[in-house]
C-alpha positions in Angstrom: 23.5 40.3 -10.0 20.8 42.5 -11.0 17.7 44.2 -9.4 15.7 41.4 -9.0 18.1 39.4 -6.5 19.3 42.5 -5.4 16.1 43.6 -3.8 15.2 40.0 -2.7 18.5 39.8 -0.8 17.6 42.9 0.7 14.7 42.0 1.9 15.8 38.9 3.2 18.4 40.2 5.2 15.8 43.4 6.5 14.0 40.6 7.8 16.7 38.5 9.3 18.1 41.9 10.8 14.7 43.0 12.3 14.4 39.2 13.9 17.9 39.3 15.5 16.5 42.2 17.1 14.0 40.7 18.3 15.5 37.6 19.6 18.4 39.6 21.4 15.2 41.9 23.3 14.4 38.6 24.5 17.6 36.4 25.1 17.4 34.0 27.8 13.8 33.3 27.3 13.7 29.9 25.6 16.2 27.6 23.4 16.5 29.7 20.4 18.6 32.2 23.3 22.0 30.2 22.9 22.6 31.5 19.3 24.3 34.8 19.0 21.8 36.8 17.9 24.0 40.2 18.4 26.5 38.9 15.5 23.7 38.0 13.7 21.9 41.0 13.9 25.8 42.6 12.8 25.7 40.2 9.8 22.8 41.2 8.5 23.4 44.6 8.6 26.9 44.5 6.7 25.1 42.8 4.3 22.3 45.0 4.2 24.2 48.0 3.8 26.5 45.9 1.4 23.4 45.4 -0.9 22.3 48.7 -1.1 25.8 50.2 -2.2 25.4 47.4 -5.0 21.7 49.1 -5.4 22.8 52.4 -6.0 25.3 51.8 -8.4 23.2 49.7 -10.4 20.9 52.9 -10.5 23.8 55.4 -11.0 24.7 53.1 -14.3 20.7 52.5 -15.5 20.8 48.8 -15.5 17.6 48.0 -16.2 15.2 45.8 -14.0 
């Protein structure tokens, strides 16, 4: 996996993490409040923070983008 995917999967789950924060300010207001947006907001952050570990060694070893 390279830079490119890297930093769209990143992105991704930046935005997925920064929506289950939202959605868990306002659970119990509408239908989308039965998911569990505090384990998906977990979720996304282990990925997140799994991605940039993967990100920083690419750039400790120069892969190129």
């Amino acid at each position: 996996m390279g830079w490119k995917l890297s930093l769209l999967l990143a992105g991704l789950a930046s935005g997925i993490l920064l929506l289950a924060g939202w959605m868990q300010a306002r659970r119990g207001i509408g239908r989308l409040s039965f998911l569990p947006w505090d384990y998906v907001m977990i979720a996304a952050a282990i990925v997140l923070i799994g991605l940039l570990g993967h990100m920083a060694i690419l750039w400790r070893d120069g892969w190129p983008v």
